[in-house]
VOPAGU-2260 file (C-alpha; in pm, 1 decimal, decimal comma):
REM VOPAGU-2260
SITE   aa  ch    i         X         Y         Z
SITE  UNK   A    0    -309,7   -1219,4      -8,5
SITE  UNK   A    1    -277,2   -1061,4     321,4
SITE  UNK   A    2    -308,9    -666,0     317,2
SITE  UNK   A    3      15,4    -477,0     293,3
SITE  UNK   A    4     159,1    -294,7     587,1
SITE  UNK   A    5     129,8      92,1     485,2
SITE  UNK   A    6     472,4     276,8     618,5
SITE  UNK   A    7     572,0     620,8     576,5
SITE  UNK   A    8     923,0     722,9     549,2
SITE  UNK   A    9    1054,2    1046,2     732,7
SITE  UNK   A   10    1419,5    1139,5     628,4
SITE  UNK   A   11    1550,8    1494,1     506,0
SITE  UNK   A   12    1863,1    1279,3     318,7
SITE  UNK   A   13    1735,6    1189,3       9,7
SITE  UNK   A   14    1996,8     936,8     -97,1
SITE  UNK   A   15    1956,5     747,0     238,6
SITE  UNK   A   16    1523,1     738,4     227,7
SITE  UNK   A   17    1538,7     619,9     -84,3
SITE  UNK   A   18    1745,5     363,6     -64,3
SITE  UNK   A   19    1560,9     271,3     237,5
SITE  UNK   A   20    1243,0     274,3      19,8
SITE  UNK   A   21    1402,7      59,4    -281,1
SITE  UNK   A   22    1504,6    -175,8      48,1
SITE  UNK   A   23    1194,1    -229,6     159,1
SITE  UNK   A   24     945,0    -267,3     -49,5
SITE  UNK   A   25    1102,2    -586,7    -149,4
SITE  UNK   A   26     923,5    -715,1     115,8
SITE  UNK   A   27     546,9    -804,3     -60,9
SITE  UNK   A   28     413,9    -756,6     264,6
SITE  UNK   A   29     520,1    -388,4     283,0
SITE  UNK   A   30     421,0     -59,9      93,1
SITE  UNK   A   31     589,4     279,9     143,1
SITE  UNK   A   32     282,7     493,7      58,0
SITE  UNK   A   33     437,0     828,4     117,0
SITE  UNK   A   34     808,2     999,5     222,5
SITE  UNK   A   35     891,3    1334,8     385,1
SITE  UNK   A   36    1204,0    1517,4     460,6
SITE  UNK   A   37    1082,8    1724,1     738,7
SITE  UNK   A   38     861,3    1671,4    1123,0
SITE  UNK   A   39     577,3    1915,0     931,2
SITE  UNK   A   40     570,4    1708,7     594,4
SITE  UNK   A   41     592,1    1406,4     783,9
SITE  UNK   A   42     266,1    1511,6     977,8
SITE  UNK   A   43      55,3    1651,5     686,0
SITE  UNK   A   44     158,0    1315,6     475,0
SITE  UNK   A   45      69,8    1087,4     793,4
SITE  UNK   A   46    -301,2    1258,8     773,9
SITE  UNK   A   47    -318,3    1256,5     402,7
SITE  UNK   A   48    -209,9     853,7     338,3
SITE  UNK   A   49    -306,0     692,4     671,0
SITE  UNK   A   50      -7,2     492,9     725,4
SITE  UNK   A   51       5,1     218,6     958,2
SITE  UNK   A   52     399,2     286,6    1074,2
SITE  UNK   A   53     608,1     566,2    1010,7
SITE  UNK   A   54     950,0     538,0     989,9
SITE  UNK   A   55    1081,7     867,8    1166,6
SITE  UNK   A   56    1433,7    1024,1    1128,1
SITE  UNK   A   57    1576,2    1181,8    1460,2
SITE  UNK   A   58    1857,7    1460,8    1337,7
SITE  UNK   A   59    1703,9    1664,7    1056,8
SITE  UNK   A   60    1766,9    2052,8    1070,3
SITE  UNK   A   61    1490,1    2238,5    1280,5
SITE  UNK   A   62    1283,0    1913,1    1385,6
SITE  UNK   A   63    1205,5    1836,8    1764,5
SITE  UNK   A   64    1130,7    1482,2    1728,4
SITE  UNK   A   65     877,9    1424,3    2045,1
SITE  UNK   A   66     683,6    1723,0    1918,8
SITE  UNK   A   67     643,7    1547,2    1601,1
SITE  UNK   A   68     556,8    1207,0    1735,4
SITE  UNK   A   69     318,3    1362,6    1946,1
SITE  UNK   A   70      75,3    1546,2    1660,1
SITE  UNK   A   71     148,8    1224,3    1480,4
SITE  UNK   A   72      13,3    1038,9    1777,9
SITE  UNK   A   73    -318,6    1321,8    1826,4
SITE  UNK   A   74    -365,7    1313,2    1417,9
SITE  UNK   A   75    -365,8     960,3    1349,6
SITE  UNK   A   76    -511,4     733,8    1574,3
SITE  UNK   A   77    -355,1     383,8    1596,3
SITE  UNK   A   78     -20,2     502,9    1441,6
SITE  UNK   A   79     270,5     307,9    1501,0
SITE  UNK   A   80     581,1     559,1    1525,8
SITE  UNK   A   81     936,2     355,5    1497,4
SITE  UNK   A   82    1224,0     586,0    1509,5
SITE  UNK   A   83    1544,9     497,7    1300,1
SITE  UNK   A   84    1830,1     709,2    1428,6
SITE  UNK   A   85    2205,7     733,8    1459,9
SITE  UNK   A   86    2172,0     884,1    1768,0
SITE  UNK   A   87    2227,8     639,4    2065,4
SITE  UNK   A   88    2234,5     900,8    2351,3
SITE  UNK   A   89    2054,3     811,1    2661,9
SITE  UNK   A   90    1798,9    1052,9    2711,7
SITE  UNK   A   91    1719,1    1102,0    2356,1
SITE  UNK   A   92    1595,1     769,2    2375,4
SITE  UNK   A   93    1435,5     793,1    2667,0
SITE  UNK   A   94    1245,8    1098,8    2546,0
SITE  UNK   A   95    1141,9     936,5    2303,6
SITE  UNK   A   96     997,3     649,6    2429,1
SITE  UNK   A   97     825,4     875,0    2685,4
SITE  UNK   A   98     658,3    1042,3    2432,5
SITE  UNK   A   99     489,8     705,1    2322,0
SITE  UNK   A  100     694,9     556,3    2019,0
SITE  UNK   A  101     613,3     177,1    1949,0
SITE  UNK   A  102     998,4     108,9    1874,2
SITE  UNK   A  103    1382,7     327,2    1906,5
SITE  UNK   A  104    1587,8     161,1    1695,3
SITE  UNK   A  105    1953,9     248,4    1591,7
SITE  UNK   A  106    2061,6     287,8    1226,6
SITE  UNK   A  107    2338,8       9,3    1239,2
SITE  UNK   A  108    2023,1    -275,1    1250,5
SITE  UNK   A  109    2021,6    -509,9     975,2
SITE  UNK   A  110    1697,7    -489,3     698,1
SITE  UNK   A  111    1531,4    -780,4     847,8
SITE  UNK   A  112    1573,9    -653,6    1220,9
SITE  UNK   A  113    1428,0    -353,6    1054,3
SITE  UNK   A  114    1131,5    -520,9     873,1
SITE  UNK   A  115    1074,0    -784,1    1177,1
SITE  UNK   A  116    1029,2    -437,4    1407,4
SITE  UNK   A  117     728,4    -289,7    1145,0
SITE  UNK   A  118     544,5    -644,9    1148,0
SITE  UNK   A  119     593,1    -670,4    1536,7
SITE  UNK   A  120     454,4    -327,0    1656,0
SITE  UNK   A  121     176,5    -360,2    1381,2
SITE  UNK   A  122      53,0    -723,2    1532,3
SITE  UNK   A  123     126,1    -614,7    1859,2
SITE  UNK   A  124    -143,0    -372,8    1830,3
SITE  UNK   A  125    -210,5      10,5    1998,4
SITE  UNK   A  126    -278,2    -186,4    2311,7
SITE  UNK   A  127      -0,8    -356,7    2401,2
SITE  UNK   A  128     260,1    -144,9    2602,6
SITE  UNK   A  129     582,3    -304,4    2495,6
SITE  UNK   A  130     813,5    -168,4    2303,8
SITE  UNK   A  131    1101,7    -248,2    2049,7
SITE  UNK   A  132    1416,4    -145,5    2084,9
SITE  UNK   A  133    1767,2    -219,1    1959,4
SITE  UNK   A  134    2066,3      33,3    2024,6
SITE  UNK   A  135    2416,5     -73,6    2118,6
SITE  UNK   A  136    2462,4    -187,8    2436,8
SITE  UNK   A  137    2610,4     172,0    2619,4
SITE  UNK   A  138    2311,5     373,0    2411,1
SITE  UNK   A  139    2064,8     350,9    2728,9
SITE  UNK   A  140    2251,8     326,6    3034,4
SITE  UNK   A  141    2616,0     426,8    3132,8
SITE  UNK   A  142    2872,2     150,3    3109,4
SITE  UNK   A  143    2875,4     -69,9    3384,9
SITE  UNK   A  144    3001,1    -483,1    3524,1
SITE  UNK   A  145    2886,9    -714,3    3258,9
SITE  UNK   A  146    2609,5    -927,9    3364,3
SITE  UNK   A  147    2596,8   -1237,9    3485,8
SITE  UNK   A  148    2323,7   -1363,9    3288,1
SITE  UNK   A  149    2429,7   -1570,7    2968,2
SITE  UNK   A  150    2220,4   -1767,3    2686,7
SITE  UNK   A  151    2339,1   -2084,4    2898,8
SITE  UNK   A  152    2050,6   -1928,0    3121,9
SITE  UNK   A  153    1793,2   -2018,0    2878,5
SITE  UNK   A  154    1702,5   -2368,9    2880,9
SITE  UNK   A  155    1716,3   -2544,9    2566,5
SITE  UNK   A  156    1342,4   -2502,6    2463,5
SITE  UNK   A  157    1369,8   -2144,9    2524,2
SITE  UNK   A  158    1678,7   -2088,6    2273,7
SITE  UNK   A  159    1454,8   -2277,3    1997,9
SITE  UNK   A  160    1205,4   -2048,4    2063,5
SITE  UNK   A  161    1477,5   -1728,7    2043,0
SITE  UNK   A  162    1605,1   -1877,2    1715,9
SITE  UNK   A  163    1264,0   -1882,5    1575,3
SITE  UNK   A  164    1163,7   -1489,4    1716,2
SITE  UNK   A  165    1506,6   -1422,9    1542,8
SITE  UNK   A  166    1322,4   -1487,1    1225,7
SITE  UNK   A  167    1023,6   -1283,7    1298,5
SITE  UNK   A  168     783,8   -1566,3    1331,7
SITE  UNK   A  169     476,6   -1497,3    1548,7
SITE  UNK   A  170     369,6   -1718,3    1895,7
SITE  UNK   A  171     123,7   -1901,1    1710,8
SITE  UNK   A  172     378,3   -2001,6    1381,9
SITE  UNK   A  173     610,1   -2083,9    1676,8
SITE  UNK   A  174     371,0   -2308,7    1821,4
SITE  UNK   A  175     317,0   -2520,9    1529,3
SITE  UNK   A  176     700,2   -2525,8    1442,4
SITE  UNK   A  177     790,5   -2660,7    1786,6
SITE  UNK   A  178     446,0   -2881,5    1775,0
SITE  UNK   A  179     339,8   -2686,4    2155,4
SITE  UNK   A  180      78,3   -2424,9    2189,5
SITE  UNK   A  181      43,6   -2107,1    2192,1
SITE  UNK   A  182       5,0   -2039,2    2548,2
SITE  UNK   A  183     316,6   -2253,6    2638,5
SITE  UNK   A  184     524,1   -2007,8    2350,9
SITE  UNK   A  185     410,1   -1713,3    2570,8
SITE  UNK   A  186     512,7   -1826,4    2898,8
SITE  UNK   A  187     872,0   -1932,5    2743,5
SITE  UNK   A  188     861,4   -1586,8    2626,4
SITE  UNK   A  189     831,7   -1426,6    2985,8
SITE  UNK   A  190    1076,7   -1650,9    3126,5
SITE  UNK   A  191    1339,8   -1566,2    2829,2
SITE  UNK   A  192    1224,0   -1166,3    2892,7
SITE  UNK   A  193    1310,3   -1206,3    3263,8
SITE  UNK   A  194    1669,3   -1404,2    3225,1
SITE  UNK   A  195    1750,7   -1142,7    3010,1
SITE  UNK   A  196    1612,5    -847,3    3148,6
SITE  UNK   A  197    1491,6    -775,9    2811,7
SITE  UNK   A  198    1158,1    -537,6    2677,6
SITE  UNK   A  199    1075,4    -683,4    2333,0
SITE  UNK   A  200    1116,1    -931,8    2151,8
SITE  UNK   A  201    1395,5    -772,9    1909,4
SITE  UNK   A  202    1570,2    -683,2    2213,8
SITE  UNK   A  203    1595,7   -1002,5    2405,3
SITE  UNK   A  204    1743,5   -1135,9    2041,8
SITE  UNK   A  205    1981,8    -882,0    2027,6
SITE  UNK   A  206    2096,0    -982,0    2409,5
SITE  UNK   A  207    2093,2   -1303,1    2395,7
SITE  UNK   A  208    2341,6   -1286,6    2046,5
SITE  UNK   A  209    2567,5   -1025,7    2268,5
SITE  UNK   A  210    2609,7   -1236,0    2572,3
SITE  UNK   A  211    2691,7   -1509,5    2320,7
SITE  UNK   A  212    2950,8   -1310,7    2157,9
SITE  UNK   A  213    3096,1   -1205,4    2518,0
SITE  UNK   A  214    3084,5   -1587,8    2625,4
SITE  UNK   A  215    3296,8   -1730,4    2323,6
């Protein structure tokens, strides 16, 4: 059995971290090892357990969340820090992501979105500079002319392989689905990056199902 991804879950409301724990450690492949309720708990507990991804809250009372990520960052080497936030404001985000999160993602996602962002920074490794990141549309940039762009830009290859990054499979389990290798997966997956102007994987998922939605 393959080892469990260790995650750590930062959130001063009780009700909403626990059912966030109760959600996923239905996943076998997932273990919350340790919870917090504050930045300083959340830094001591990251030492203590050695998690693999923590799970950090934006808006709790007294916390300054790129301070936070950063000792978690200088503490614990190899950390993956995914913040899960209400908060879509523009330069919180960008902040954020300054101060070296693996992944920004907005409350409203879905449990697998959720669960596909843990596996996907963990595989991705503390190399790789890409990062996940799913807000609604206005959260990043001010509102402006809808794009051009469409799904219809994809060619038909390139959807199959969105469909199957929309169920969190890696390049190489796409590969065998779609009988092609490995290396052909990754260079549909910079040509379906470009045509949609996207920075992860979750995110060029989550544009290519809004420019569907705008199209019909």
């Amino acid at each position: 059995m393959a080892e469990q991804i260790r995650v750590l879950l930062v959130d001063d409301h009780t009700l909403l971290r626990e059912a966030l724990r109760d959600a996923l450690v239905t996943d076998p492949g997932l273990a919350v090892v340790a919870e917090a309720n504050s930045g300083e708990s959340a830094v001591r507990l990251a030492v203590q357990h050695r998690p693999q991804v923590v799970l950090l809250d934006v808006e709790m009372p007294g916390h300054h969340a790129p301070t936070t990520v950063q000792l978690l960052l200088e503490n614990c080497p190899g950390i993956h820090v995914i913040i899960v936030s209400m908060s879509d404001e523009s330069e919180t985000v960008r902040q954020l992501l300054a101060a070296g999160v693996s992944g920004y993602l907005h409350k409203s996602v879905n449990l697998p979105t959720l669960i596909a962002a843990i596996r996907s920074v963990v595989q991705q490794g503390t190399m790789s500079r890409s990062v996940l990141v799913s807000v609604p549309r206005e959260g990043l940039t001010a509102p402006e002319p809808p794009r051009a762009a469409a799904p219809g830009v994809l060619s038909p290859r390139e959807l199959e392989v969105l469909a199957l990054v929309a169920k969190a499979l890696s390049n190489r389990q796409i590969a065998t689905r779609l009988g092609i290798t490995e290396g052909t997966v990754k260079r549909h997956m910079r040509n379906i990056f470009g045509k949609l102007d996207a920075v992860s994987r979750i995110d060029a998922v989550n544009k290519a199902a809004a420019a569907s939605d705008q199209a019909g």
